[in-house]
FIKE-120514 format. One record per residue (C-alpha): residue number from 1; residue in one letter; z, y, x; chain. Coordinates in steps of 0.2 Angstrom, whole numbers. Example, Ala and Ser with C-alpha at 12.3 -4.5 7.8 and 13.67 -1.06 7.14 Angstrom:
BEGIN
+-----+---+-------+-------+-------+---+
:   k : r :     w :     v :     u : c :
+-----+---+-------+-------+-------+---+
:   1 : A :    39 :   -22 :    62 : A :
:   2 : S :    36 :    -5 :    68 : A :
+-----+---+-------+-------+-------+---+
//
This chain:
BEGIN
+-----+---+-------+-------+-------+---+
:   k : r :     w :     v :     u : c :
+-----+---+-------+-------+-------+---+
:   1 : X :  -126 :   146 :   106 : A :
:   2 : X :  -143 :   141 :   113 : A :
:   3 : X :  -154 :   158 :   117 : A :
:   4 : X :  -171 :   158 :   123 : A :
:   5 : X :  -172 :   172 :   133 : A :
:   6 : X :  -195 :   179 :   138 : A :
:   7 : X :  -192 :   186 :   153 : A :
:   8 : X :  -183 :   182 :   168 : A :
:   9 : X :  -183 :   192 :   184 : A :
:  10 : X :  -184 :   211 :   174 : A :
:  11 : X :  -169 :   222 :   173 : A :
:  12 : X :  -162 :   218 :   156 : A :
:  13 : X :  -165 :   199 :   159 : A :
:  14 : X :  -155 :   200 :   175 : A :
:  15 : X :  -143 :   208 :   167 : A :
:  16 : X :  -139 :   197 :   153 : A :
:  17 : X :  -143 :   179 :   158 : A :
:  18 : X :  -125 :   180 :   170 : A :
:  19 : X :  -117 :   187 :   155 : A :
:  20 : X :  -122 :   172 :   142 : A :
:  21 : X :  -117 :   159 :   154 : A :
:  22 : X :  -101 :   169 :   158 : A :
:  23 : X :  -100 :   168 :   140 : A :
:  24 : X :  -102 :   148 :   137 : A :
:  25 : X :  -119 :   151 :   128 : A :
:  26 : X :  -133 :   139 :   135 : A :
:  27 : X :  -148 :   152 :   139 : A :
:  28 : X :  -166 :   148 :   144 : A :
:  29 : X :  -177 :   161 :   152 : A :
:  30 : X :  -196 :   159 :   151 : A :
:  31 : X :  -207 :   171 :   159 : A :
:  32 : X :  -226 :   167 :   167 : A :
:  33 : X :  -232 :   156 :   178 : A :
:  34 : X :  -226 :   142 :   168 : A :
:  35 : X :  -224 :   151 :   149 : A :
:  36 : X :  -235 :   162 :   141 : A :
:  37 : X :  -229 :   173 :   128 : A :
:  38 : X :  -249 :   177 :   122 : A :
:  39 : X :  -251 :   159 :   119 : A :
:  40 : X :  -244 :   151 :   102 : A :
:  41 : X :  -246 :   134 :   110 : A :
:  42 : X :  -235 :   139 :   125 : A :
:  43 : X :  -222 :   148 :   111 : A :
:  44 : X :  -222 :   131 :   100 : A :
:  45 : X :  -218 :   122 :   115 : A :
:  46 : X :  -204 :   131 :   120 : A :
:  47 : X :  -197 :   132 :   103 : A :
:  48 : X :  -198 :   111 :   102 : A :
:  49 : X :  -188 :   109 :   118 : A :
:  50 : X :  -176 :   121 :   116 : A :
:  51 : X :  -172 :   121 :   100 : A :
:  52 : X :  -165 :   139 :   102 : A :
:  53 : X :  -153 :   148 :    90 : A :
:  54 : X :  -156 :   167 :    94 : A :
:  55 : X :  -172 :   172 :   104 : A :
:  56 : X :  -170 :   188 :   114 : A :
:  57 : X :  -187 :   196 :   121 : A :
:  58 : X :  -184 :   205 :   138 : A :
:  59 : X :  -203 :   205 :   143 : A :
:  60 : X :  -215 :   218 :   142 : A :
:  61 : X :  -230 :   226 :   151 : A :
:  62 : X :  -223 :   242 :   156 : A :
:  63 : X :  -235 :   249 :   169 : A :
:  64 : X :  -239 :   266 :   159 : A :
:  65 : X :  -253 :   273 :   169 : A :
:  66 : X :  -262 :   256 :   173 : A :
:  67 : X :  -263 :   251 :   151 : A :
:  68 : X :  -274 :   267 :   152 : A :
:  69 : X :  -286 :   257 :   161 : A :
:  70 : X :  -281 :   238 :   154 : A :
:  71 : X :  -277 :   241 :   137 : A :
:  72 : X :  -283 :   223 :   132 : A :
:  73 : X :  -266 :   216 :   143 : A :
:  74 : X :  -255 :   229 :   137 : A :
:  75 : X :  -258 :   224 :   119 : A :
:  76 : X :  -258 :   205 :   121 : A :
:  77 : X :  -240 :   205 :   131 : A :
:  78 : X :  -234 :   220 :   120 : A :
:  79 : X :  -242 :   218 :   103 : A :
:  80 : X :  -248 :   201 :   100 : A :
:  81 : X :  -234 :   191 :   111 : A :
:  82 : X :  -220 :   199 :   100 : A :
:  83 : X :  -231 :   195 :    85 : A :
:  84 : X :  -231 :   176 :    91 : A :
:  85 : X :  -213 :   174 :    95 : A :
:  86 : X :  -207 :   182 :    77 : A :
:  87 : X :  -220 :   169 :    69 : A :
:  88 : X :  -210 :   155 :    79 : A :
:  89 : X :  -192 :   163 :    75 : A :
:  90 : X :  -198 :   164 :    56 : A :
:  91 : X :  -203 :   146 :    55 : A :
:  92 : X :  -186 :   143 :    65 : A :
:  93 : X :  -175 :   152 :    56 : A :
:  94 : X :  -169 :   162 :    70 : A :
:  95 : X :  -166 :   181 :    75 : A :
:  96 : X :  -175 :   191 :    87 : A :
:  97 : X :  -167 :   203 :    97 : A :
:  98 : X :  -182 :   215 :   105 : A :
:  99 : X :  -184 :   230 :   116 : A :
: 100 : X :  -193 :   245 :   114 : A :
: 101 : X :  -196 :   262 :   120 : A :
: 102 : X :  -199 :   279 :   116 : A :
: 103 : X :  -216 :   281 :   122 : A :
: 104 : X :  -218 :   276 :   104 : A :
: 105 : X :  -217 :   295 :   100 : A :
: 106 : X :  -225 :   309 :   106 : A :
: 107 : X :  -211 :   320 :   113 : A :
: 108 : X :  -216 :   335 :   105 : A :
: 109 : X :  -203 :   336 :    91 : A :
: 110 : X :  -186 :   347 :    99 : A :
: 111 : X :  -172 :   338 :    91 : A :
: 112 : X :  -167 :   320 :    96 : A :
: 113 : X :  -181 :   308 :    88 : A :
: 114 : X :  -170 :   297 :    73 : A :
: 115 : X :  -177 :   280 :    68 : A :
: 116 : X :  -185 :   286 :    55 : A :
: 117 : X :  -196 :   299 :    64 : A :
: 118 : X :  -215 :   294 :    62 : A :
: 119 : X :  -220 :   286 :    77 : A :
: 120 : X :  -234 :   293 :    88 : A :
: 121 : X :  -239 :   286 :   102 : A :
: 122 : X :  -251 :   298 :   114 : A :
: 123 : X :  -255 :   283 :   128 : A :
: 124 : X :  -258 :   263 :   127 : A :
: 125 : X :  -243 :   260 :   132 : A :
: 126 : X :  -234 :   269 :   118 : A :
: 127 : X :  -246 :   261 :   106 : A :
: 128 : X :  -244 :   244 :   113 : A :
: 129 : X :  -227 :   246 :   110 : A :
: 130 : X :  -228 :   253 :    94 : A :
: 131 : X :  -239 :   239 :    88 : A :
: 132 : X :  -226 :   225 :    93 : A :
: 133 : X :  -213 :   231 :    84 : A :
: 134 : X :  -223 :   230 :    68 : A :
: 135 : X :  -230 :   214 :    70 : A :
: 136 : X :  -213 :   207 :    75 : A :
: 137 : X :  -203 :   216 :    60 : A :
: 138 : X :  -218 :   208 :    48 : A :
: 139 : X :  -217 :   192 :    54 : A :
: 140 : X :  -197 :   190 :    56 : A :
: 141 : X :  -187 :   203 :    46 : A :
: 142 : X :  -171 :   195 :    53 : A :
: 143 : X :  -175 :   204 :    71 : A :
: 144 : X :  -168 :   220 :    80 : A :
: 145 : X :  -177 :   231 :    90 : A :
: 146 : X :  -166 :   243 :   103 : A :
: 147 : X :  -180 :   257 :   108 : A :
: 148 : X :  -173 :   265 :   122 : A :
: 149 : X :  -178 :   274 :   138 : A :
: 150 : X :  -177 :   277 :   155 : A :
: 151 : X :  -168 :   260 :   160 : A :
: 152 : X :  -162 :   260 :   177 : A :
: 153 : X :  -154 :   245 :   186 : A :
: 154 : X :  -148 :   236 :   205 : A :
: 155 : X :  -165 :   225 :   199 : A :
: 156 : X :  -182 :   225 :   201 : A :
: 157 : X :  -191 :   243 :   203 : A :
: 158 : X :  -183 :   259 :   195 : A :
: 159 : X :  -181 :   277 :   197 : A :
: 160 : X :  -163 :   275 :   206 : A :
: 161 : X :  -170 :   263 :   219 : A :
: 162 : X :  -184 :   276 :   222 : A :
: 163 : X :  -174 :   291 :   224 : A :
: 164 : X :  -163 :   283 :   237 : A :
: 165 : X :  -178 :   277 :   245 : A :
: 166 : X :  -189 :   293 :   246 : A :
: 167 : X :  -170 :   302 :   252 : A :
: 168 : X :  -167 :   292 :   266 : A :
: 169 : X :  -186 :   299 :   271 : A :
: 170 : X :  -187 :   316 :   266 : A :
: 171 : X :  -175 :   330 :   268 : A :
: 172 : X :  -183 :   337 :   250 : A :
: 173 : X :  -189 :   329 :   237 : A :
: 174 : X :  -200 :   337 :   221 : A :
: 175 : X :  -193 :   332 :   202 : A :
: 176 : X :  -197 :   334 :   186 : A :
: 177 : X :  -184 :   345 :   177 : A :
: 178 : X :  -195 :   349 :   159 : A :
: 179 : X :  -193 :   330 :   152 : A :
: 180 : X :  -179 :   327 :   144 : A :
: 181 : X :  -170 :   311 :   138 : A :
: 182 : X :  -155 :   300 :   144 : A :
: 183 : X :  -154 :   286 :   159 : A :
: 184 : X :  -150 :   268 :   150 : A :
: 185 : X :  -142 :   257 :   163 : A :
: 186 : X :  -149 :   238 :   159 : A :
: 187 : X :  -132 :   232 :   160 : A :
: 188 : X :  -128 :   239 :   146 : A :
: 189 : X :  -143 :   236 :   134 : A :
: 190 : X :  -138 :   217 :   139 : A :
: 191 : X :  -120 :   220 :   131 : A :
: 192 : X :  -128 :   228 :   119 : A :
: 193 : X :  -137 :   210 :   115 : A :
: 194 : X :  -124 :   202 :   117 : A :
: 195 : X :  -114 :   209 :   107 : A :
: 196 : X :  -126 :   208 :    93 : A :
: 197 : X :  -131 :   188 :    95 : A :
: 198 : X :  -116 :   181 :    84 : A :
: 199 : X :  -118 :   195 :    71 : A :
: 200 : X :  -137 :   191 :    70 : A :
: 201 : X :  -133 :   171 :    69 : A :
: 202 : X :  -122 :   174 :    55 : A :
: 203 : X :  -133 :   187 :    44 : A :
: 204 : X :  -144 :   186 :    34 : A :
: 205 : X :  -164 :   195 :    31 : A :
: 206 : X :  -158 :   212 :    22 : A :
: 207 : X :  -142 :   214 :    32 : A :
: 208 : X :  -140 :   232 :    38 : A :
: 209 : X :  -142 :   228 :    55 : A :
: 210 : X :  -158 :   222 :    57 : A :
: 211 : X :  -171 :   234 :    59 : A :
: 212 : X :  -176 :   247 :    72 : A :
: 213 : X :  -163 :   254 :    81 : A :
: 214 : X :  -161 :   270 :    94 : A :
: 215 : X :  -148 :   266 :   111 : A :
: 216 : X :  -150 :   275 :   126 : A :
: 217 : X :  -135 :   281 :   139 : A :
: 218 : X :  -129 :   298 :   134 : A :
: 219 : X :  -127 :   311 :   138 : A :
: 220 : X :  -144 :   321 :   140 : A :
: 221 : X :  -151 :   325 :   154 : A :
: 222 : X :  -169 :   329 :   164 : A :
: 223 : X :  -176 :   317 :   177 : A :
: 224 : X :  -169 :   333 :   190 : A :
: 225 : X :  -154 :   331 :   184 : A :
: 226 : X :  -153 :   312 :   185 : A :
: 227 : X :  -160 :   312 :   203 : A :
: 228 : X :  -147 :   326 :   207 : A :
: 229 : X :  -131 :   315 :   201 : A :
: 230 : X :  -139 :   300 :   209 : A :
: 231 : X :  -141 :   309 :   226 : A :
: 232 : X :  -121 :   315 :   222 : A :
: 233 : X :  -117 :   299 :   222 : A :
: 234 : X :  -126 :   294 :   236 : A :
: 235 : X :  -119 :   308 :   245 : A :
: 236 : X :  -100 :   302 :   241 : A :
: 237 : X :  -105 :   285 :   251 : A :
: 238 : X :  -111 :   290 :   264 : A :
: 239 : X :  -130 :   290 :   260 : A :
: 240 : X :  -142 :   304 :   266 : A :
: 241 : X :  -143 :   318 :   250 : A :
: 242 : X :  -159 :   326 :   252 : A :
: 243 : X :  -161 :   345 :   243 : A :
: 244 : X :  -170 :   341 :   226 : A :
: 245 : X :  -182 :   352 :   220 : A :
: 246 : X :  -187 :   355 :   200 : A :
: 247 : X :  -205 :   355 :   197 : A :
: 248 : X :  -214 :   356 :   179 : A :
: 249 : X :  -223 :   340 :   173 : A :
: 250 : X :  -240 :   349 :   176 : A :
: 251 : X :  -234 :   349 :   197 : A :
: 252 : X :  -234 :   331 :   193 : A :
: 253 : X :  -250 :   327 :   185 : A :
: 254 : X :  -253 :   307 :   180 : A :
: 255 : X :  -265 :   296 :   169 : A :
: 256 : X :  -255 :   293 :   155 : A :
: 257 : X :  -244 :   308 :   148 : A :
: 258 : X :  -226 :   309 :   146 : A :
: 259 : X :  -219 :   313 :   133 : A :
: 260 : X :  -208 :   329 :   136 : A :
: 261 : X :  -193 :   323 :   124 : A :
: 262 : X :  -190 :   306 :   127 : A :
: 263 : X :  -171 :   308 :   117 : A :
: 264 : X :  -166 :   295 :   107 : A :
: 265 : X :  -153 :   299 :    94 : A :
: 266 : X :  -140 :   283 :    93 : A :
: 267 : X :  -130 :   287 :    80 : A :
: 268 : X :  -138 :   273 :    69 : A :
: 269 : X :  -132 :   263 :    84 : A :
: 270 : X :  -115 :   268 :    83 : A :
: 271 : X :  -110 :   266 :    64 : A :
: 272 : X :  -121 :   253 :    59 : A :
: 273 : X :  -121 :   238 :    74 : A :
: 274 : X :  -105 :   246 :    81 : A :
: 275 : X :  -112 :   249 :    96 : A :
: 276 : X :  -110 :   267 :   104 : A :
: 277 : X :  -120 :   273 :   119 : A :
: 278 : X :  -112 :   270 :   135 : A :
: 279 : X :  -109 :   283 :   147 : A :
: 280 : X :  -124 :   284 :   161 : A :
: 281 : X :  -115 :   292 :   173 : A :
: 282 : X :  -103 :   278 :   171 : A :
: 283 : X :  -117 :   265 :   174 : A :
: 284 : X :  -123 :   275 :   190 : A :
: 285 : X :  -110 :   273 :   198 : A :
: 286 : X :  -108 :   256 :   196 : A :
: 287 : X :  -126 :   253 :   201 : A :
: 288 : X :  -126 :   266 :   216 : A :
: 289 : X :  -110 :   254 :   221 : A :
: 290 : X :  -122 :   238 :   221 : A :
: 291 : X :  -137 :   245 :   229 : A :
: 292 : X :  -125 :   251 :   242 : A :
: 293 : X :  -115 :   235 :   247 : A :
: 294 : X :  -137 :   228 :   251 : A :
: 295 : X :  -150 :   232 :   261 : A :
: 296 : X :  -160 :   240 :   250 : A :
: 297 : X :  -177 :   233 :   248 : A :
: 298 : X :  -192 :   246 :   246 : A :
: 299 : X :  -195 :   249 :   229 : A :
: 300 : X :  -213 :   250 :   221 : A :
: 301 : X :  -207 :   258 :   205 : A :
: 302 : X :  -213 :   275 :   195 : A :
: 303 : X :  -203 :   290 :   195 : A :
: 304 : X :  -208 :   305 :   190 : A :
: 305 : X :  -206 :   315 :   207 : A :
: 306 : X :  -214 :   319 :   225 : A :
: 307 : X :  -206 :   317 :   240 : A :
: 308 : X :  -209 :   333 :   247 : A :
: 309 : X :  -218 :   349 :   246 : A :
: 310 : X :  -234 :   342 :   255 : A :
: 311 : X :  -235 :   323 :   248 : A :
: 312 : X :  -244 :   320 :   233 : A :
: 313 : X :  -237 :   310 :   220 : A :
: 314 : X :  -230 :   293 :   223 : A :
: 315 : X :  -243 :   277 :   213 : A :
: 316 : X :  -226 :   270 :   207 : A :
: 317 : X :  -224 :   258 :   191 : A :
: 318 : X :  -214 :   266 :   176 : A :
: 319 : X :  -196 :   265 :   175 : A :
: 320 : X :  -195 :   261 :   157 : A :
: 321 : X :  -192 :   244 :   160 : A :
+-----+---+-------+-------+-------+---+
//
């Protein structure tokens, strides 16, 4: 199978290019300087030369607080690209296999968020979000989108990388325990497209499993709770296990707000693309073992958290992608 895969160096893309040449598929992976996904030129081209049987979009802007202040570029990469690429997979004949996130609601609902909650997106990036899964779903009903949320990796920046930077320099660290929702490893949101590719070649618009689906890592926790199991596991190879503090989300105050319940049922997931969320814990350790066996590079990546009672809040990117 040929897949054109946007993106290339993010978390999900790191993940699943290996996998689908592991798997005897021939991918390409785009991503700027040389492709734009704003551009229907640069989307028309792409499509010409690689004459793809399945797109996966693996890009997105995902800097939360910064689309407060460039809303214009959140929208274009998040909202108009995916518009642009189902247009192209339409005229081709293809699906789309998209991500999403959960910044499409607002978190104040107390029960896991099902698929068919009304979105309600408080911040541009939410709502940039939001927008391009419309406009892909219009323009290519034969496309998935897997909203999910907090996707942690060995790639790029994320709130694992960041814990175990801010704990080999500070004996406490300050985190928010009042958001709740589940740590996604990328590695299994690219199985997850994988495993869905053949199904998706093979069906047809109106198949039950296209459409907007929930799939995070189970099961629940806070981001106090993640950077506590994190610091375990640090703790059990020899990495420095700094005490972690809970603090409340109003301790930890940033442009853009949070939603407070970022949990994502999956059980749509589970009995309708056969695809059940995969244990976080599992995929901690797996990535803890990667991060590990490297020299760690810094990592400039949000996470909702101080490292210590006297700092101020890190200027990080968020870790939803």
């Amino acid at each position: 199978m040929r897949v054109l895969v946007i993106g290339r160096t993010g978390q999900i893309a790191s993940e699943l290019l290996p996998r689908l040449a592991a798997a005897g598929h021939e991918a390409v992976a785009l991503e700027p300087p040389e492709f734009d996904m704003t551009r229907a030129d640069h989307i028309a081209a792409a499509f010409d030369r690689v004459r793809p049987q399945a797109l996966v979009n693996c890009a997105a802007y995902t800097a939360v607080d910064k689309a407060e202040d460039d809303r214009a570029l959140a929208f274009a990469v998040n909202a108009t690209g995916p518009g642009l690429l189902g247009r192209a997979a339409r005229r081709a004949d293809i699906p789309v296999v998209h991500y999403s996130t959960d910044y499409v609601f607002d978190g104040s609902k107390p029960e896991p968020y099902v698929e068919t909650d009304a979105p309600d997106p408080v911040g541009a990036y939410g709502a940039s979000k939001l927008a391009g899964e419309m406009l892909l779903h219009d323009a290519q009903p034969r496309s998935v989108t897997l909203r999910t949320a907090w996707v942690c990796s060995p790639h790029g920046g994320n709130f694992v990388k960041t814990m175990l930077r801010f704990g080999k320099e500070r004996p406490e660290l300050r985190v928010v325990a009042d958001q709740h929702g589940a740590p996604t490893f990328a590695a299994d949101l690219a199985a997850a497209a994988m495993a869905l590719l053949p199904r998706l070649v093979d069906s047809r618009a109106g198949d039950a499993v296209f459409g907007i689906t929930h799939l995070t890592g189970a099961p629940y926790t806070t981001w106090h709770g993640f950077a506590e199991a994190i610091f375990a596991g640090a703790a059990r190879r020899g990495q420095p296990a700094p005490k972690v503090t809970a603090i409340t989300t109003d301790e930890y105050p940033t442009k853009a707000r949070r939603p407070a319940n970022s949990r994502l049922d999956c059980t749509r997931a589970a009995t309708v693309l056969g695809i059940p969320p995969a244990d976080w814990r599992a995929g901690l350790e797996r990535c803890l073992d990667d991060l590990l066996a490297q020299q760690l590079p810094n990592s400039g990546s949000a996470c909702p958290a101080t490292p210590g009672p006297a700092a101020g809040p890190a200027a990080m990117k968020d870790p939803t992608r």
